[in-house]
C-alpha positions in Angstrom: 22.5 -73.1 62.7 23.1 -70.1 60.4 25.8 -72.5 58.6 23.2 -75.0 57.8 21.0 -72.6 56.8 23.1 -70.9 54.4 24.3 -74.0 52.6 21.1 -75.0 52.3 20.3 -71.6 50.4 23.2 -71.9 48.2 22.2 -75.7 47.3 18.6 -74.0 46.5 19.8 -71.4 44.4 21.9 -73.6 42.4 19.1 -76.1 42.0 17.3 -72.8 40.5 20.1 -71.7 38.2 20.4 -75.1 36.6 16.6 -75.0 36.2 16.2 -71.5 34.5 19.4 -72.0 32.4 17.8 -75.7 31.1 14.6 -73.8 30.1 16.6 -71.0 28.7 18.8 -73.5 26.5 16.0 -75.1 25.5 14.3 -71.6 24.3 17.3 -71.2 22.3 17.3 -74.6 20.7 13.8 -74.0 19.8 14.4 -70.5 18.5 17.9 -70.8 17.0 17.7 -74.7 15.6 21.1 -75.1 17.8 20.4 -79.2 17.7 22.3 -79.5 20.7 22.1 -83.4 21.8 21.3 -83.1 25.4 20.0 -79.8 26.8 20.0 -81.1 30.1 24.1 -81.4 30.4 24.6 -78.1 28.4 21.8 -76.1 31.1 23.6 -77.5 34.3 27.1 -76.4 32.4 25.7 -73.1 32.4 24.0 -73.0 35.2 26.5 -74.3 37.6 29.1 -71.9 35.8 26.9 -68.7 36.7 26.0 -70.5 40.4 29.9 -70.0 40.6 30.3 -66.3 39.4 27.5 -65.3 41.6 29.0 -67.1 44.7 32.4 -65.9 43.9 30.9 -62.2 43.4 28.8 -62.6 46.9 32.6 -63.8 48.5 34.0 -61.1 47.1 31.7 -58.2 48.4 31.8 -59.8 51.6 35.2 -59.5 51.9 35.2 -55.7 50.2 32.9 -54.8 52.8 35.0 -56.1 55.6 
């Protein structure tokens, strides 16, 4: 059960980094004139990419701490 329920967390929390780094591109492209063509692939790019960093920072510190 605490499998499911952590995969379920990390699907939640990279739903929510793809969502704050679309409205944060967006900002920018509103701010900065960046024209990018589709915000939506460029924020999941991001997004995903810091998803990764964070899990492979969480892997690492759990395996520090060990």
């Amino acid at each position: 059960m605490k499998v499911i329920r952590n995969i379920t967390l990390y699907l939640l929390f990279l739903i929510a980094m793809v969502v704050c780094a679309t409205a944060v591109m967006k900002i920018y492209d509103m701010i900065l004139d960046l024209d990018i063509a589709n915000i939506w692939t460029t924020g999941f790019k991001v997004g995903f990419t810091a998803w990764g960093a964070m899990l492979l920072y969480m892997l690492y510190y759990r395996h520090k701490k060990q």
